[in-house]
N, C-alpha and C positions, 0 to 999 in steps of 0.2 A: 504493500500500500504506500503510492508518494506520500510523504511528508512537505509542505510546502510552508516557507517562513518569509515573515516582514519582521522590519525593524519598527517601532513604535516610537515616534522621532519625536524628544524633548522639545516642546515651545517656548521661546521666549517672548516676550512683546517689546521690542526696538522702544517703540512708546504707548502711548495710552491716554487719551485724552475724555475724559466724559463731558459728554454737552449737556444731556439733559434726563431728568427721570420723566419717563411716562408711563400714561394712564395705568398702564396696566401692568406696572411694576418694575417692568425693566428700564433700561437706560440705554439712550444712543449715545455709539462709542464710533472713537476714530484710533485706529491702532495701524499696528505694521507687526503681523509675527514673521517669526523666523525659525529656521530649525536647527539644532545641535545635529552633527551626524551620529549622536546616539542617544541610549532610550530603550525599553523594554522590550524583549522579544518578543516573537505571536510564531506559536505553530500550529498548524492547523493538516488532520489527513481527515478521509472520508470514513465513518463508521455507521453502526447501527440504530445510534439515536446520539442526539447533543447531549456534548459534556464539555465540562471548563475546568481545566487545574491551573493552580497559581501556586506561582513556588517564585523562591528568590527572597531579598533583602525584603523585601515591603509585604509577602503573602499574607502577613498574619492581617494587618488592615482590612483583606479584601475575602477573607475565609470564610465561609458559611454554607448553612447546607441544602440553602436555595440561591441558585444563581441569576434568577431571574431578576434581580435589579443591578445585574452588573452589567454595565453599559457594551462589553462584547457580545452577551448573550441578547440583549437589545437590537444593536445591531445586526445580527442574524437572524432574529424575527421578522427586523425589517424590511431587510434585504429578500426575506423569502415572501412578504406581504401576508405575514401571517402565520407563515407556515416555518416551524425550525427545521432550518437544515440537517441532515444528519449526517455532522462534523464531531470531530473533538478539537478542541483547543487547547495549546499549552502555553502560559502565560508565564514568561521569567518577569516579577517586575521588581527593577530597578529601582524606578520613578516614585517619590515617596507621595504622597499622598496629602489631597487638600496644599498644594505647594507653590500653584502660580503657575503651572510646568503644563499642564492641560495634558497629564498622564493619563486618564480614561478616556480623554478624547482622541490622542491618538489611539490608545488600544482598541478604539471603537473603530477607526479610521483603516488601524492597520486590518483589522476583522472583515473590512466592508472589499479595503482591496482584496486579501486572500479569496474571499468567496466568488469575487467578479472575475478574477483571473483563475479561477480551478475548479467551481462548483455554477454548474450550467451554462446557461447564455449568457453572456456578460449584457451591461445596460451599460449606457450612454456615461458619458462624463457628467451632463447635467441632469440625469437621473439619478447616479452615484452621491452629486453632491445634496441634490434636492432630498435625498434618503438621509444623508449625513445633516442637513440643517434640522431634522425632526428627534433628532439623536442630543444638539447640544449645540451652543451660540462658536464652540471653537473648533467643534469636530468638521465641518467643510472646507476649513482652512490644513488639517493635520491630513485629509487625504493625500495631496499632491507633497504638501511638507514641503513647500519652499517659501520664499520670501514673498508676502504680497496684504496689502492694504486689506484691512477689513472695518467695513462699517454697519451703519444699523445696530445691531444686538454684538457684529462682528461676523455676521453670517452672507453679507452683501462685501463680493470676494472683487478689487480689482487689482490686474497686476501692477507690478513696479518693479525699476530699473533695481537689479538685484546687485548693488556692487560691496556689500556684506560677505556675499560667498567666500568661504576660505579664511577669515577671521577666526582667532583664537579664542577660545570659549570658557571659560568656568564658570561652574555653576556652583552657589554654595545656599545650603537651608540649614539652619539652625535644628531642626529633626524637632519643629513643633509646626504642628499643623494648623492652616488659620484658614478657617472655612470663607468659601466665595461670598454671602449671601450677608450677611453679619458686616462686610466690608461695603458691600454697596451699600446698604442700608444706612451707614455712617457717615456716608458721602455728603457733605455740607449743601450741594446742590447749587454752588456758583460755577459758572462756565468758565473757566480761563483761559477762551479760547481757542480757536481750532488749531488742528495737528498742521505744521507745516509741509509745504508742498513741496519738490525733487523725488532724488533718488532715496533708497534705505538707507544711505549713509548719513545722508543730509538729516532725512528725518529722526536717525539715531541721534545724529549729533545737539538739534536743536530740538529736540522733542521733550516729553517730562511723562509721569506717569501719575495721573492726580490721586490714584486711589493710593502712594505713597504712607500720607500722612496716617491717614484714616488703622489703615494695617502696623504704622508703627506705633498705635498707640495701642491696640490688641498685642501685637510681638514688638517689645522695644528690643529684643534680640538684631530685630533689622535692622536698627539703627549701628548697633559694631556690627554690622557685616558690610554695611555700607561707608563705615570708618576706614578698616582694613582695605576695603576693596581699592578707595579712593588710594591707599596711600602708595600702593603697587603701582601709580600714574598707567593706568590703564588707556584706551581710547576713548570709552566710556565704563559706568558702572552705574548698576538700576537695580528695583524692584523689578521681578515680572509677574504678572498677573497681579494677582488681588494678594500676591505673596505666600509665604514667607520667603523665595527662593529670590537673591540675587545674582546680578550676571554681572562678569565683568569681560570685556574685550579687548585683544592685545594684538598686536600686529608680529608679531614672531612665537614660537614656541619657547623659547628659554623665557621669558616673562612670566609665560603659563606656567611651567613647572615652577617655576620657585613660588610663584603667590599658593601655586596649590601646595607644593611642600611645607610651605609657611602655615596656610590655615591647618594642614593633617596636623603639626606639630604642636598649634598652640591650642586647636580646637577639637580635641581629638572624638568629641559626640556630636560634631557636625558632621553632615553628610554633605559630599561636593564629587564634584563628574566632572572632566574636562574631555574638551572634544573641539572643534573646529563646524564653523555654519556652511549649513546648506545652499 
């Protein structure tokens, strides 16, 4: 029986701007994600009825002995219109959890490609994605996993001039979890602004992430991650997402190693991944 794998690619958001809450609870956002070239594995072969195992650093979080609210198994509902596929899945995950990282949204992403490329007729790229905006505001972005603008909820996908590719990557989370929902809800509700226009670099470089503040006052952990990060003179350093997890980006790898050597050393119950963007 093939075994068929995807990688489940770490997201970061370049920036993050909120304009506004509406009616109906959510908020329009103006972002730029980006991907790490790593992130949780997904295996997936064809069997006699759907299963999901989770193993790795993070399984204990996501263990239970019904799967049905795990956004893989979700996703293969979806993807069948109904119907579950009858797959197994192997989930190593990495990706810690509630972290900014939009780990379930890739896993969901990575679940949606395996099944298009190995389990029947494949559907459409705007069928795949239209399935992934029903799934999660980040998941139609972590299909393709490359650099590109998103707005609305984040689910209104345009491209952009990718000149990020190839940047040096660290990622580091304090290994406390700071739920999405709790964060918006915080959010003061002035606009500061829309996200600048160019490429991803531009908008890295002049962009900000308002949900910032809001996160470091649930985890002031963020705030020394984002001491340290600054003092490695990176190209930039940020929250991403709704946090806890920040990034910092470096133009060579010997910068990376040593800031990463630095945090293993002085932070040794932090959790941090280096890698290089997509």
């Amino acid at each position: 029986m093939a075994v068929h794998h995807a990688t489940a690619y770490a997201k970061i958001n370049l920036a993050l701007h909120v304009r506004k809450r509406r009616a109906d609870g959510y908020h329009e956002l103006e972002t730029v994600f980006a991907f790490l070239d790593q992130g949780d594995s997904l295996w997936m072969e064809r069997a006699e009825q759907f299963s999901l195992k989770v193993e790795g650093p993070f399984a204990s979080n996501l263990e239970a002995d019904d799967c049905t609210d795990n956004l893989i198994y979700r996703a293969a509902r979806s993807f069948g219109d109904g119907t579950i596929p009858n797959v197994s899945f192997r989930l190593d995950k990495r990706l810690p959890i509630a972290a900014g990282l939009g780990g379930g949204s890739a896993d969901a992403a990575a679940a949606l490609r395996l099944l298009n490329e190995n389990y029947g007729a494949p559907v459409g790229s705007e069928r795949l994605h239209a399935i992934a905006a029903q799934l999660g505001a980040d998941v139609p972005a972590c299909i393709d996993s490359v650099a590109v603008v998103g707005r609305g909820t984040g689910t209104d996908l345009e491209p952009i001039q990718n000149d990020v590719s190839g940047l040096y990557c660290l990622l580091v989370n304090p290994n406390i979890a700071v739920a999405t929902g709790p964060v918006f809800k915080a959010w003061d509700g002035v606009d500061r602004g829309p996200m600048p226009e160019g490429s991803a670099k531009t908008i890295l470089l002049h962009g900000r992430n308002d949900l910032e503040p809001m996160a470091l006052d649930m985890c002031p952990e963020i705030g020394e991650i984002l001491r340290r990060l600054a003092a490695a003179n990176p190209i930039v350093s940020r929250m991403s997402g709704s946090g806890a997890t920040c990034f910092a980006l470096f133009d060579n790898a010997d910068d990376l190693v040593r800031t990463s050597k630095e945090f293993s050393r002085q932070y040794s119950g932090w959790w941090t991944m280096s890698g290089r963007l997509r």
